[in-house]
N, C-alpha and C positions, 0 to 999 in steps of 0.2 A: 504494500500500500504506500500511496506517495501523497496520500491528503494533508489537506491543513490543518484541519480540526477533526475530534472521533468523531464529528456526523459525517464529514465527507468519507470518512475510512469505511463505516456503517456505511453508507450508502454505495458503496462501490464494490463491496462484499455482496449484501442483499442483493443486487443488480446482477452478479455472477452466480447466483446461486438463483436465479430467474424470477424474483419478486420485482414488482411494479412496487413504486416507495413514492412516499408523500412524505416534505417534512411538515409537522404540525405544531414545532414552536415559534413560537414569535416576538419580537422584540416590543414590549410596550411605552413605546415614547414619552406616556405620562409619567409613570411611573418607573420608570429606567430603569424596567426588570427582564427578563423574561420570563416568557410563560408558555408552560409545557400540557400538551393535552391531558384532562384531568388531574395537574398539577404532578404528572410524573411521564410521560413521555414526550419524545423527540420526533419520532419516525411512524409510519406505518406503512408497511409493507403488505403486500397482496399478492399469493398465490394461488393454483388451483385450490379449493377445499380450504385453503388456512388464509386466518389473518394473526398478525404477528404486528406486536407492539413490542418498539425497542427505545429503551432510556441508553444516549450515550453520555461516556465520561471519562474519566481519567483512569488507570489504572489502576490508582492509589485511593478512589474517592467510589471503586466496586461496592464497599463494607456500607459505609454511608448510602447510596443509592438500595442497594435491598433492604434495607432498614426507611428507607422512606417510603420503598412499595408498600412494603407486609404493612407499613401504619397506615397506607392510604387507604383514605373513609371508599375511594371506589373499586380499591384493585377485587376485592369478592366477587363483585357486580360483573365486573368485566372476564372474572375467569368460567362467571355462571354462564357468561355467555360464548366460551370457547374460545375466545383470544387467545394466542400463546402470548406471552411475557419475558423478554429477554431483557437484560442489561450488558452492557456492549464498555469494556473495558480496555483501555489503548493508553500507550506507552512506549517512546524511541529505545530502543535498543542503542547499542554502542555502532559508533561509527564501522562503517566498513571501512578494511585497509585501505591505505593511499588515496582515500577519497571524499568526500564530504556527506554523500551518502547516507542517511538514517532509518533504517528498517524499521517500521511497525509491529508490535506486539498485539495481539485480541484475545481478551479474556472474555469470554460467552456463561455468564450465569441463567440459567433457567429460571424462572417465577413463577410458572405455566400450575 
């Protein structure tokens, strides 16, 4: 992966792996926050038979992000209704030799 941030890395993974992806967060101007579909996703993805709901983030900030699904007032809701739930972890690796180069790490937590 050569992205800028883990949505672009998540998004270009999904995409190989044959999902049609929407992102669904957004930046709120007023409030100079963001804000993530039912205040914990980023992306969703569409395949035959599945839909798949992905929070990305940092590698380091995995622990935190499952802990704010399991407490979200809607994640139940959303598993009642077959969503898969992933969290989408990412992290540079160390430089390749001779070169500037920096390889992507994805850590993939289930929620489902």
């Amino acid at each position: 992966m050569a992205g800028k941030s883990p949505t672009q890395n998540s998004l270009a993974v999904l995409r190989a792996l044959g999902y049609t992806c929407w992102v669904v967060e957004y930046w709120n101007s007023f409030t100079r926050k963001r804000v993530d579909l039912f205040n914990a996703w980023d992306i969703i993805a569409l395949r035959e038979n599945e839909v798949l709901f992905v929070q990305t983030t940092s590698y380091s900030n995995v622990s935190a992000r499952v802990k704010k699904i399991t407490e979200n007032e809607h994640t139940a809701d959303i598993r009642k209704a077959g969503v898969r739930l992933e969290i989408h972890g990412w992290r540079k690796t160390a430089k390749v030799r001779g070169g500037k180069t920096q390889v992507w790490k994805q850590r993939v937590v289930d929620l489902s």
